[in-house]
Residue, then its C-alpha position, 0 to 999 in steps of 0.5 A: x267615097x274613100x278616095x275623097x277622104x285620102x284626096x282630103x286627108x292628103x290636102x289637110x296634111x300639106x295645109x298643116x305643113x305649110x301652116x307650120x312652116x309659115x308659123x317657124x317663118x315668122x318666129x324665126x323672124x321675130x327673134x332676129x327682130x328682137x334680136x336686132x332691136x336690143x342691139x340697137x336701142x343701147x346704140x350700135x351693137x351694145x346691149x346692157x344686162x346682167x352677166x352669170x358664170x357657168x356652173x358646169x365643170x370642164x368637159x360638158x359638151x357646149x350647144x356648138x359641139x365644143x366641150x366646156x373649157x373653164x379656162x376658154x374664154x368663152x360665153x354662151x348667148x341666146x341669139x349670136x351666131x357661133x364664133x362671135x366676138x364679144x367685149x364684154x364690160x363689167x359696169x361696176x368695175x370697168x374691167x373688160x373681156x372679149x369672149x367667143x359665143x360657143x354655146x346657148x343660153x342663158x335660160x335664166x329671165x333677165x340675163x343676156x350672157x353665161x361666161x366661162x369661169x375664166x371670163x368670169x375671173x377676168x371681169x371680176x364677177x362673184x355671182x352676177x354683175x352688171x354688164x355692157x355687151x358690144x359686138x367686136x366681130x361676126x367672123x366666124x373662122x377668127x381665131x382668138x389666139x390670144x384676148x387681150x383684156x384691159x381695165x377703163 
């Protein structure tokens, strides 16, 4: 009798490990979706939202294991791979910044991006803004030596 219960006992745990793993599949894919589909509905590889700066002084260390450099310019996205290159539109003013997604965020309902200070100064923000997102490059090993930042 013991023995069936370990047989069971066993078969119960590889169920629930398949299970969870078939769960993580499945939201894993429905971020990329998502993801995919916000990209996509603004045309190309454009999103459009709401831009906030972050409030954390230099040295805290970033979801990529960089620390935070409040002169970098640098951004934090929820689902861009690290190392991406984003041109980022301030929608009021027209001013333009490419940035590095190094970190994760924002966590705040109804943003699409967290920039450095000095992405934030670039682009002219005093709190939150208007902004336009499009992809400029997936590559990670790019090295931004210097951005070039320009008004339209």
């Amino acid at each position: 009798m013991r023995r069936g219960l370990l047989r069971w006992s066993a078969m119960t745990s590889f169920q629930f490990a398949q299970l969870m793993f078939v769960t993580q599949s499945v939201l894993i894919g429905a971020a990329i979706s998502l993801t995919s589909q916000a990209f996509s509905a603004d045309g190309g590889d454009r999103l459009s939202g709401i831009a906030s700066v972050y409030d954390q002084s230099s040295g805290a260390q970033t979801a990529s294991g960089e620390p935070l450099c409040e002169e970098a310019m640098t951004a934090a996205h929820r689902s861009l791979p690290f190392g991406t290159v984003v041109r980022v539109i301030n929608r009021q003013n027209g001013q333009v910044a490419l940035v590095r997604i190094n970190d994760r965020g924002p966590f705040v309902r109804g943003r699409v991006i967290d920039l450095s200070p000095a992405a934030g100064r670039v682009l002219g923000l005093s709190g939150l803004a208007e902004v336009s997102l499009e992809i400029v490059s997936g590559d990670r090993d790019e090295q931004l030596t210097a951005i070039s930042v320009t008004s339209r």
